[in-house]
N, C-alpha and C positions, 0 to 999 in steps of 0.2 A: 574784357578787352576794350581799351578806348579807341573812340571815331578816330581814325585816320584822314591827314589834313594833306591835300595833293596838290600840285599847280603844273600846268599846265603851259608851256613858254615858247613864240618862235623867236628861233632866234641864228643871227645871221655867223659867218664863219667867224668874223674879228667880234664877237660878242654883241652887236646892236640888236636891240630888243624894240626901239621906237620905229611906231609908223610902217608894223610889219603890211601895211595895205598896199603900199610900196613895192615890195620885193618879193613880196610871200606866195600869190596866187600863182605864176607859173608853175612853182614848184609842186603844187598840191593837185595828191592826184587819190584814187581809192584806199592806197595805201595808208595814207596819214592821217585822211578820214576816218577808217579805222580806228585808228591807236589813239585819237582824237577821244572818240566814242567812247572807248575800252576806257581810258582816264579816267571819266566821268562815269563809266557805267554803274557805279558802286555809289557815286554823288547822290545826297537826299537837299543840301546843302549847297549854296556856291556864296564863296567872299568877293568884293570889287571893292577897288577903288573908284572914284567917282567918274572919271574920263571914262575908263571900260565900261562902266556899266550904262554911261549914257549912249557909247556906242552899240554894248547888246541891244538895252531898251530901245533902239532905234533903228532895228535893224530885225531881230530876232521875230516879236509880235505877228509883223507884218508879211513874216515869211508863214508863220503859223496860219494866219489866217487865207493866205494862197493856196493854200494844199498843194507844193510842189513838192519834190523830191526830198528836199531837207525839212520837209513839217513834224514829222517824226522827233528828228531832234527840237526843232524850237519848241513841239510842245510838252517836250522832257524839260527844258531850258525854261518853261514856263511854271512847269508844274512844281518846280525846287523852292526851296526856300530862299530867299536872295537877301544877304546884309551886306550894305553897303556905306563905306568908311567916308566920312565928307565932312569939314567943318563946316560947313552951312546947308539951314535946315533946306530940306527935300521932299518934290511934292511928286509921289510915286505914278503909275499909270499902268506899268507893269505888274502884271498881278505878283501876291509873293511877294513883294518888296518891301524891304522895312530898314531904316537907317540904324547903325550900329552906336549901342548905347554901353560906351568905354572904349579905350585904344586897342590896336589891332593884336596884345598879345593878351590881353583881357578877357576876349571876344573869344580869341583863339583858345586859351585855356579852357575858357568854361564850356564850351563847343566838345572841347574834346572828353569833355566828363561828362557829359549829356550821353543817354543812348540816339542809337541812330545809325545813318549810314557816312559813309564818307564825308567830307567839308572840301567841296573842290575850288579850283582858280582858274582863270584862263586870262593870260595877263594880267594886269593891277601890278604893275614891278614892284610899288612901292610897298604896296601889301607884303607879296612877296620877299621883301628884301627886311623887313621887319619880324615876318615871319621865322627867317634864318637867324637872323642875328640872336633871336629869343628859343633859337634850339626846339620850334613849335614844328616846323614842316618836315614831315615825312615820308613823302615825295616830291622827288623835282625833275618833270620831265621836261628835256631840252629838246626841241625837234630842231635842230642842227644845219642850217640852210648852205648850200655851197655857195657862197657869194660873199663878196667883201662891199658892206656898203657904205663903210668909210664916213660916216657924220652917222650921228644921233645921240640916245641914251643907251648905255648899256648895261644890260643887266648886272652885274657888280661892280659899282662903285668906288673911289678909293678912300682911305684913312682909317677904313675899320677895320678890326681884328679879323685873321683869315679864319673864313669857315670850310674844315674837313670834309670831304662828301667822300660815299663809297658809291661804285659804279653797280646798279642793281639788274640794268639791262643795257642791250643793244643789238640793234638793229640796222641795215642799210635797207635803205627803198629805192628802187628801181633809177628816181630821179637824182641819187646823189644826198638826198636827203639821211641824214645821221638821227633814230630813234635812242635817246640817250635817256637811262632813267635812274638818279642816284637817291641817295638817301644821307641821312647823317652817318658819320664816320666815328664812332665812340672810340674807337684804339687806331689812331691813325698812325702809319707807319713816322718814326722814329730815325735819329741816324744823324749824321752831317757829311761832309766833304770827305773826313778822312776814310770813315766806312764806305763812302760811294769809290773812290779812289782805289779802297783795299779791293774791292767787289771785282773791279775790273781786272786784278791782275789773275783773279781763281782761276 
């Protein structure tokens, strides 16, 4: 059975995925901490793109070495393997780091025929969106914010081919938040206007 390649996404009601630093902490509460955790529990593995990961590498370490409440996770977050996708070369500090030698559905391939545990994400869009496009990810968990925040990037793109997903979970938490977790769609439902039309009259 091959590794299984999962990401991890916040993301706002109108789809913005940029700059969750912005709009995301009210919303997060033990709940999504949780399902956070749960994502990654299976992770041996994480992909980044280069912004994310200068934000872990800068953030993460330094929580590890506090011994606060979230050290637990940073030193799970440390002790993973970490490739990270960047055209110019990179000088690591983060233990486990190591920059990615081929493009990200290369990487992602051979990942996945390696033994091992999961290959997790936690934002990298672009990762992410390369990931889809090449029919490589196998999870895609949307943590669903209620808020429209109206400017940024967001998570799909326009002018590529649409990608199928099937709905594999869900969940509401407490704050409004949407736990949404799909997967690739191989038999996607079928059909056009005149069958939705006929449907309505049954």
């Amino acid at each position: 059975m091959s590794r299984k390649i999962v990401a991890s996404v916040f993301i706002s009601l109108d789809g913005v995925v940029e700059a969750p630093d912005q709009w995301h902490f009210p919303y997060f509460n033990d709940e999504m901490g949780a399902a956070v955790g749960a994502g990654l529990s299976n992770a041996d593995t994480m992909l980044f793109g280069r912004v994310t990961y200068d934000s872990f590498a800068g953030a993460w370490p330094e929580r590890e070495a506090a011994g606060g409440e979230d050290a637990g996770f940073a030193k799970q977050l440390g002790d993973m393997r970490k490739i990270v996708f960047s055209r110019s070369p990179l000088d690591f500090q983060w233990r486990n780091s190591e920059q990615a030698q081929g493009d990200v559905a290369e990487v992602a391939a051979a990942l996945k025929r390696e033994p091992g545990g999961d290959v997790g994400l936690s934002g990298s869009i672009s990762v992410i969106r390369q990931l889809l496009a090449a029919g490589l990810l196998d999870e895609l968990q949307l943590l669903v914010h209620p808020i429209a925040v109206r400017k940024g990037m967001r998570l799909f793109d326009e002018g590529e081919p649409s990608i199928p997903l099937k709905l594999l979970k869900s969940e509401t938490f407490g704050t409004g938040v949407l736990n949404l977790v799909y997967g690739p769609d191989t038999a996607p439902p079928t059909g056009g206007y005149e069958e939705a039309v006929a449907s309505l009259g049954e």
